[in-house]
GUBA-788871 format. One line per field, with one value per atom (N, C-alpha, C, CB): y, z, x; atom name. Coordinates in steps of 0.05 Angstrom, whole numbers, plus 5000, padded with zeros to 4 digits. Glycine has a CB too. Layout:
N
Y = (Y_...)
Z = (Z_...)
X = (X_...)
atome = (CA_...)
//
This chain:
181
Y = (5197_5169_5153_5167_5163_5157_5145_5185_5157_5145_5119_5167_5117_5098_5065_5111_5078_5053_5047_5065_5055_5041_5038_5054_5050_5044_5070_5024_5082_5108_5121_5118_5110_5136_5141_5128_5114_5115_5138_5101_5152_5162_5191_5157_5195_5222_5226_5215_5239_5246_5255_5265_5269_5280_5261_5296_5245_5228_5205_5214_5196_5172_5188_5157_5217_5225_5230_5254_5237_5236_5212_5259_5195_5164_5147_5149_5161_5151_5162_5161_5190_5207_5193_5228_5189_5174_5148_5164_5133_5112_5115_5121_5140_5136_5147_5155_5166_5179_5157_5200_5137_5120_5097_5114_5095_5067_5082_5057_5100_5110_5113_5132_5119_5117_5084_5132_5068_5047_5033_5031_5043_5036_5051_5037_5079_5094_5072_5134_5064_5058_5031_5062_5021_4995_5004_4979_5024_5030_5040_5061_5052_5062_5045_5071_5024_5005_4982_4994_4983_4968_4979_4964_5008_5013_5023_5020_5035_5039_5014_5058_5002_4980_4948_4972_4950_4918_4886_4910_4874_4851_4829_4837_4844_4819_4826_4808_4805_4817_4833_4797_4824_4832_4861_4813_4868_4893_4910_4900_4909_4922_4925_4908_4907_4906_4926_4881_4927_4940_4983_4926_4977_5013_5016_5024_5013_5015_5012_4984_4993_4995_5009_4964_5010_5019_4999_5037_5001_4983_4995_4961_4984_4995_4991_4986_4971_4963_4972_4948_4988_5011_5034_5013_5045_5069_5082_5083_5069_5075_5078_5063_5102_5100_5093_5128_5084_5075_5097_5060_5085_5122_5128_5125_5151_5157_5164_5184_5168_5166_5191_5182_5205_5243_5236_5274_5226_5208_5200_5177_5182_5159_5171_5120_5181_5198_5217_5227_5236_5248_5233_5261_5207_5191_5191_5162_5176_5164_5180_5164_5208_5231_5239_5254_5235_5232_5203_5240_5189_5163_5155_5147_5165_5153_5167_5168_5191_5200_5193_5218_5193_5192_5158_5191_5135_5114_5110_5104_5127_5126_5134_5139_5155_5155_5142_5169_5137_5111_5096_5086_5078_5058_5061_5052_5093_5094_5099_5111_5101_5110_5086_5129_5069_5046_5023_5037_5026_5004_5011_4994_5041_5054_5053_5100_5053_5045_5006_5054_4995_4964_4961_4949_4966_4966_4965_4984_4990_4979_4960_5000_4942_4923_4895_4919_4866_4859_4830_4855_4837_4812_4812_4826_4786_4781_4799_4753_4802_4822_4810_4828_4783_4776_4781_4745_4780_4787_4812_4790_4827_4868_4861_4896_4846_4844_4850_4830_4824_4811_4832_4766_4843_4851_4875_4857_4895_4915_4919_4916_4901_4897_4888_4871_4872_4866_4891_4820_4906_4931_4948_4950_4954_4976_4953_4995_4933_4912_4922_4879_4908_4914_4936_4909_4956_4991_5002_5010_4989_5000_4978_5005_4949_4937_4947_4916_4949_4961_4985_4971_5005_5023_5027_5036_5004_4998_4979_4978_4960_4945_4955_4928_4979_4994_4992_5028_5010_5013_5000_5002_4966_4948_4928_4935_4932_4932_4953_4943_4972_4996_4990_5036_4987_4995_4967_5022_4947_4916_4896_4909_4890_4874_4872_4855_4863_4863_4836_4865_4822_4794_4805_4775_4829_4839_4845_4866_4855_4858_4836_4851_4813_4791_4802_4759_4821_4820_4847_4814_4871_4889_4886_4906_4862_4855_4841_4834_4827_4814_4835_4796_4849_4873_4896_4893_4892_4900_4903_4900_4871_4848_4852_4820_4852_4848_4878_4831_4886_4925_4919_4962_4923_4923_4908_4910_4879_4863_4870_4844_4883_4879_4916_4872_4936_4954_4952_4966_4924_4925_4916_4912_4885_4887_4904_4887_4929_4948_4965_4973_4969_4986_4974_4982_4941_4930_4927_4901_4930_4926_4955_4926_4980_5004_5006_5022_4994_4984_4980_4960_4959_4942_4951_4915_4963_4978_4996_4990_5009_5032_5022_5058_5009_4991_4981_4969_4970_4952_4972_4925_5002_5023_5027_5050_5020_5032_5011_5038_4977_4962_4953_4952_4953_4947_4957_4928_4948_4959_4951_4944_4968_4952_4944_4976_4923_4910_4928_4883_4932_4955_4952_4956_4965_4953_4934_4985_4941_4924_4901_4934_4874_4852_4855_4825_4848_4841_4836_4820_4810_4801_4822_4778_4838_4858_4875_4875_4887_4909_4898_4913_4878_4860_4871_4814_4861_4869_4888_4870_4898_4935_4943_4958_4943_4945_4936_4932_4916_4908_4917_4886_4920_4938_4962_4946_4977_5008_5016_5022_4986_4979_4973_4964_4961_4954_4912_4979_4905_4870_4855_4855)
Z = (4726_4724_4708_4711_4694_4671_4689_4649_4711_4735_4745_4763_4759_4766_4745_4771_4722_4695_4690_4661_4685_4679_4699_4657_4722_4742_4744_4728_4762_4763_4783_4745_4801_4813_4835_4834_4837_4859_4866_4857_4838_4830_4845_4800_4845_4851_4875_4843_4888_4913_4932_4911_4907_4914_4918_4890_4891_4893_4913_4857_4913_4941_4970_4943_4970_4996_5000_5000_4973_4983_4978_4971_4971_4970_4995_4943_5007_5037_5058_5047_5055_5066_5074_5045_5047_5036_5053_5002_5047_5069_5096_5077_5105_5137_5138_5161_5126_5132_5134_5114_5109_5104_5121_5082_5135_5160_5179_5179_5190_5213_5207_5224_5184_5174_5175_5132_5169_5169_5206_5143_5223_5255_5261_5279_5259_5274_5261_5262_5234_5232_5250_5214_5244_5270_5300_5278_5307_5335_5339_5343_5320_5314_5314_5289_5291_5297_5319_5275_5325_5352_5381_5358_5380_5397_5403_5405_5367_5367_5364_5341_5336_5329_5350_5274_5354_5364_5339_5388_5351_5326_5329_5328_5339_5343_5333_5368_5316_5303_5321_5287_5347_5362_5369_5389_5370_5377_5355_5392_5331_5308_5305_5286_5302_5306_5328_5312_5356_5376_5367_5393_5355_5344_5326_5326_5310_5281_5289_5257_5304_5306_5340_5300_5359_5387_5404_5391_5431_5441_5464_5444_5487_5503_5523_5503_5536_5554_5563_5552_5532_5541_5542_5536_5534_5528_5514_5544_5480_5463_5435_5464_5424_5408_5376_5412_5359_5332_5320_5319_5297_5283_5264_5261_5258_5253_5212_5278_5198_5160_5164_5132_5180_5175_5177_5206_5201_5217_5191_5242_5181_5173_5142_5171_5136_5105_5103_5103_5138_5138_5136_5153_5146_5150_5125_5160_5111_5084_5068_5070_5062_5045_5050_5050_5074_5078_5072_5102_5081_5069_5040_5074_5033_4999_4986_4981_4986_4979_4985_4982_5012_5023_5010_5067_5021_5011_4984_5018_4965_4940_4926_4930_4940_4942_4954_4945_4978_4988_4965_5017_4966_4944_4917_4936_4902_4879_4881_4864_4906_4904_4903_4925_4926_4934_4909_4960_4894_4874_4858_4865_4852_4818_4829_4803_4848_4855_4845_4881_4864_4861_4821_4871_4808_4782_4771_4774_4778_4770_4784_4771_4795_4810_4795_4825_4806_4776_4782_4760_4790_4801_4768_4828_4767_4741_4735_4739_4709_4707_4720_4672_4721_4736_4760_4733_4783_4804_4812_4802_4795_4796_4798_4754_4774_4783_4799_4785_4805_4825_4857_4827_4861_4878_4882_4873_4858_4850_4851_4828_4838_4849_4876_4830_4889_4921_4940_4945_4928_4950_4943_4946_4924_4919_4919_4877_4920_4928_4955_4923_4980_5000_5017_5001_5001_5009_5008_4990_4974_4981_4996_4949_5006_5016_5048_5008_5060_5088_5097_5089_5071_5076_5076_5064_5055_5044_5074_5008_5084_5101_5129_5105_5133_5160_5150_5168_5131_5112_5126_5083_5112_5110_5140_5085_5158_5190_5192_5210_5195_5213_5201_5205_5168_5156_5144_5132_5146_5131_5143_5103_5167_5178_5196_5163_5226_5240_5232_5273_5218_5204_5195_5177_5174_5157_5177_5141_5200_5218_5207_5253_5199_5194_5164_5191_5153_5129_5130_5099_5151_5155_5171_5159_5182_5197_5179_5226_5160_5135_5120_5113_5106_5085_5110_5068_5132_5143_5150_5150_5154_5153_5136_5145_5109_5087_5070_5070_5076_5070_5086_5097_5110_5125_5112_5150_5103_5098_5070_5095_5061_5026_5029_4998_5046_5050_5060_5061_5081_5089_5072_5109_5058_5035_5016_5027_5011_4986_5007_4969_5030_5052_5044_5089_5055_5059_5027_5078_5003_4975_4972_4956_4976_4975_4989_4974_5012_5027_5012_5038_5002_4996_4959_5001_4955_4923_4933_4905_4960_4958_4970_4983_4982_4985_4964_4996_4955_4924_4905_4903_4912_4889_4894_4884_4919_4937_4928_4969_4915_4915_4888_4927_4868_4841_4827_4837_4802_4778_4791_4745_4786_4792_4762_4811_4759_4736_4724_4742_4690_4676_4686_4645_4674_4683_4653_4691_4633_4618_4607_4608_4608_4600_4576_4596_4577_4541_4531_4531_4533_4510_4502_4521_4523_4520_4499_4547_4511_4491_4467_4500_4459_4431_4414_4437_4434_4420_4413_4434_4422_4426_4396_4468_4398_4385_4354_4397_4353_4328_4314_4331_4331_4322_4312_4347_4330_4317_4287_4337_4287_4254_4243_4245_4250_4228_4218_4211_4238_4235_4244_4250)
X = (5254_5246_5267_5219_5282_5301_5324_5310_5323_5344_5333_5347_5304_5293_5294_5269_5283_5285_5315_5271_5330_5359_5382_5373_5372_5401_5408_5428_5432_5438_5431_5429_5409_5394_5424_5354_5441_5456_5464_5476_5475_5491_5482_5494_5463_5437_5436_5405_5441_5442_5415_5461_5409_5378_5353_5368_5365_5336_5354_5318_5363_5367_5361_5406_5357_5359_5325_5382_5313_5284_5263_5273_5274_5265_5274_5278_5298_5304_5283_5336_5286_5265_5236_5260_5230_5203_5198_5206_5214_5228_5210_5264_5229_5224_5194_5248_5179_5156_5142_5147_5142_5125_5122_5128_5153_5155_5136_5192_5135_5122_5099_5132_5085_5048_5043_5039_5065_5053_5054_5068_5080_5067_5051_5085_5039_5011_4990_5003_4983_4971_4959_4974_4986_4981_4970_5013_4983_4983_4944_5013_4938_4915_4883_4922_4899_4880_4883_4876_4899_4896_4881_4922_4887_4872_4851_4880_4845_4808_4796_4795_4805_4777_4800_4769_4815_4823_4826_4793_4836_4843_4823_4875_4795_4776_4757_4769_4737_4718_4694_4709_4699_4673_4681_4665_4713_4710_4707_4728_4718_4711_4682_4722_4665_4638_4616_4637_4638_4635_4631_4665_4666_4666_4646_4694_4640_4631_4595_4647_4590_4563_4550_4555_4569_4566_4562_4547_4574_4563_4553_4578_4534_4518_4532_4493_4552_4568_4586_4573_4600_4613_4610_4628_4589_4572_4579_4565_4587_4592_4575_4607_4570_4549_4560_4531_4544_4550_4556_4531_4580_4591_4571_4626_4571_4548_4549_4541_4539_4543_4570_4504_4559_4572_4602_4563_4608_4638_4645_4634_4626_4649_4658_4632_4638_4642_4676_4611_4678_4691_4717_4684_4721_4746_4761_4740_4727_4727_4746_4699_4738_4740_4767_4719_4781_4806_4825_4806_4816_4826_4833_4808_4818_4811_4838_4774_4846_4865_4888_4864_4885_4916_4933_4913_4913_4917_4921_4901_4909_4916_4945_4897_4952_4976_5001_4977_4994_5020_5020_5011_4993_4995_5008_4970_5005_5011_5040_4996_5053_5076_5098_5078_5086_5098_5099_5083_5073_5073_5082_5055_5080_5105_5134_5099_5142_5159_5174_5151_5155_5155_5166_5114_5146_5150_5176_5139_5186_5221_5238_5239_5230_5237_5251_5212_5264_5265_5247_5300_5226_5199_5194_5161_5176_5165_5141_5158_5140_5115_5084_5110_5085_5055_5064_5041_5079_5088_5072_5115_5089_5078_5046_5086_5044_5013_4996_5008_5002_4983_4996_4990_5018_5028_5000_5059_5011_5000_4968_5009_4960_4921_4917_4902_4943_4916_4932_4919_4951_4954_4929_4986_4917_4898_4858_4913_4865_4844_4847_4849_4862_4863_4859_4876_4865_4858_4833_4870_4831_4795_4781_4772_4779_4770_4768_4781_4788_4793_4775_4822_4777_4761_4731_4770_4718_4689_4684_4687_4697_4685_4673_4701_4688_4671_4646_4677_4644_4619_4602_4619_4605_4589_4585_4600_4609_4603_4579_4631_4581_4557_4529_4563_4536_4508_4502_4509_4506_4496_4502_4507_4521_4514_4539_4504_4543_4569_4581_4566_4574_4594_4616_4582_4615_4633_4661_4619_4653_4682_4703_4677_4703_4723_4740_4705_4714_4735_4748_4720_4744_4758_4776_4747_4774_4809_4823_4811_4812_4830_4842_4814_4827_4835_4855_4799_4851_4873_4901_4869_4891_4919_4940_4912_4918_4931_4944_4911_4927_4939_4972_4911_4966_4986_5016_4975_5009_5021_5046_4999_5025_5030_5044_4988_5043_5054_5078_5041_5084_5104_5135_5097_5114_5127_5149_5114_5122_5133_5157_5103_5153_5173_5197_5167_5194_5219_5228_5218_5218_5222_5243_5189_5238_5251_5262_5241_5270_5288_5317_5276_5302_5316_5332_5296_5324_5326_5339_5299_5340_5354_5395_5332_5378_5407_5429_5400_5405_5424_5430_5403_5420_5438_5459_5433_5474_5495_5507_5492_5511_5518_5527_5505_5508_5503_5489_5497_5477_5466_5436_5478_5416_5386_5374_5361_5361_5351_5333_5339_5339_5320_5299_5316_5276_5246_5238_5218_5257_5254_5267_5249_5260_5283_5299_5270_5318_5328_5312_5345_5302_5275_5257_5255_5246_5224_5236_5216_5262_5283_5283_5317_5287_5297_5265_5302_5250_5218_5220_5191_5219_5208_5228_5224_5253_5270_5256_5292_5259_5244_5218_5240_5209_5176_5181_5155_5200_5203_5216_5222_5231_5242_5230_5258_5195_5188_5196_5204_5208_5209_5187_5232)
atome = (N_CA_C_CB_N_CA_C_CB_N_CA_C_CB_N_CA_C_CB_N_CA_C_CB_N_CA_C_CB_N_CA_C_CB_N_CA_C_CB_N_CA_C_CB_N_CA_C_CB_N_CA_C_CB_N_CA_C_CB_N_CA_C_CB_N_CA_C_CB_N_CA_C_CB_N_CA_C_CB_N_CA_C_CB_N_CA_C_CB_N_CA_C_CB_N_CA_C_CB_N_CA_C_CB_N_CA_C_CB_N_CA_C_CB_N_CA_C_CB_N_CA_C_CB_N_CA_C_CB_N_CA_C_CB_N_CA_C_CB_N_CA_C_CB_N_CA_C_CB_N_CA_C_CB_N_CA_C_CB_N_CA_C_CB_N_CA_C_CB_N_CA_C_CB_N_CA_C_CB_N_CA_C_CB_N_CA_C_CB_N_CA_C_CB_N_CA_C_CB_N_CA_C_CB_N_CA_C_CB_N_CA_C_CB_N_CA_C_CB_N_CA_C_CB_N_CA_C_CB_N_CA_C_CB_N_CA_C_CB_N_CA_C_CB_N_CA_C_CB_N_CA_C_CB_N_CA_C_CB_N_CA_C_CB_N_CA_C_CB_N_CA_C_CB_N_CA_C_CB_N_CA_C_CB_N_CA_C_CB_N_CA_C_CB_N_CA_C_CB_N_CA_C_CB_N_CA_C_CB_N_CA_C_CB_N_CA_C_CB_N_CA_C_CB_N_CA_C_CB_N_CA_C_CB_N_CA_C_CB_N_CA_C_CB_N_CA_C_CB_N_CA_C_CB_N_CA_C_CB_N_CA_C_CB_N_CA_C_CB_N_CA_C_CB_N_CA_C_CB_N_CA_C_CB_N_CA_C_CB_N_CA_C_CB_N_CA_C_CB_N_CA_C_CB_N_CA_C_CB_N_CA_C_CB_N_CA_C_CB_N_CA_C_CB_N_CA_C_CB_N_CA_C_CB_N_CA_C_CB_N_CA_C_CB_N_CA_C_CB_N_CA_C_CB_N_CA_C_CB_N_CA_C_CB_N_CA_C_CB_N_CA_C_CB_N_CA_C_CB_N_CA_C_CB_N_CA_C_CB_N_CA_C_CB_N_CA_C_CB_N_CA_C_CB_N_CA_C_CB_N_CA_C_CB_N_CA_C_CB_N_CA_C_CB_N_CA_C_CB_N_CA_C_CB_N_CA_C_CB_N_CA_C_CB_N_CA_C_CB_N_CA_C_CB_N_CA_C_CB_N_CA_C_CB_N_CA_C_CB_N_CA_C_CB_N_CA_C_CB_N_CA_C_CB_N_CA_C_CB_N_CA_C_CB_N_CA_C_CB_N_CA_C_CB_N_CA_C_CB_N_CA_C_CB_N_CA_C_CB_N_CA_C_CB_N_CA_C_CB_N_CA_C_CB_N_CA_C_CB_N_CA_C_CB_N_CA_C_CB_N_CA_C_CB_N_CA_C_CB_N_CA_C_CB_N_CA_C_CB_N_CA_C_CB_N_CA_C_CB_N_CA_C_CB_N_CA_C_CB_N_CA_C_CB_N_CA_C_CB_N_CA_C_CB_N_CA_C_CB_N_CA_C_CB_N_CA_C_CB_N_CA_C_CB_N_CA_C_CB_N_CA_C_CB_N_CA_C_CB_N_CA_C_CB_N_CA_C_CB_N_CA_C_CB_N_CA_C_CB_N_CA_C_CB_N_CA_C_CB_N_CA_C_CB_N_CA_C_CB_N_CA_C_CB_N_CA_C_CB_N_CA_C_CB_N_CA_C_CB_N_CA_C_CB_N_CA_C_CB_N_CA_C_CB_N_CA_C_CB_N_CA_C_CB_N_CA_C_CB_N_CA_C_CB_N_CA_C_CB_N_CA_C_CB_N_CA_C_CB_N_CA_C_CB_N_CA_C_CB_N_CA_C_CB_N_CA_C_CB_N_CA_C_CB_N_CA_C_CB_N_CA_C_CB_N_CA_C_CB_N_CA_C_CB_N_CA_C_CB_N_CA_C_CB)
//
């Protein structure tokens, strides 16, 4: 990490080769996913509404707690990790610390939202479809982001110095406290 916080990683062969790596695994989870939801649930609320609760027209039956638990129980993890990877990533970035923020809470807002809203399609009401295509949207969105962010970090090692994760000012602080000013 000591590479990641001050600059250097350029230098590393290893780690630029498995953060490139990382790179590509992660571009391609993020098109299946697209490809995925487009062709199960669709970008309309009626068809999301359609999977999740069944429809009779196509002789499709509603998923059922067992289904969706199983998705869930896979989901929950996996997503927790993209996210934690992509946003501990973001962090050494040189965005403002409210930036990270707010970046940082609506990627893991968005994640668990996407995933809770089937939920609340099947079992509380088919309105909710609108907000599992939003929290979709926006997963999507805010993933692509962090892609094109490490992208883009991995580039600018090849180029220049990447910005500490901590400012001068912060350093000056920090510095001073440990002395005792």
């Amino acid at each position: 990490m000591k590479y990641m916080e001050r600059g250097g990683f350029e230098s590393q062969g290893l780690m630029r080769a498995t953060l490139g790596w990382t790179l590509v695994l992660l571009t391609g989870f993020w098109i299946t996913n697209l490809v995925l939801f487009a062709t199960r649930l669709g970008f309309a609320p009626a068809s999301i509404a359609a999977y999740y609760r069944g429809s009779e027209a196509e002789f499709r039956p509603p998923r059922t707690a067992g289904a969706m638990l199983e998705v869930t129980h896979s989901h929950l993890p996996m997503m927790a990790l993209v996210v934690l990877l992509l946003t501990h990533l973001m962090i050494f970035s040189s965005y403002s610390r409210r930036a990270k923020i707010v970046f940082i809470a609506a990627a893991f807002l968005s994640a668990l939202l996407e995933e809770g809203a089937g939920w609340l399609v099947r079992f509380v009401h088919p309105g909710f479809a609108w907000l599992k295509l939003a929290a979709f949207v926006a997963l999507q969105g805010l993933l692509a982001f962090l892609l094109v962010g490490l992208a883009r970090y991995l580039r600018a090692g090849k180029q220049e110095k990447i910005a500490p994760i901590v400012s001068d000012e912060d350093a000056l602080k920090l510095s001073r406290r440990r002395r005792g000013y």
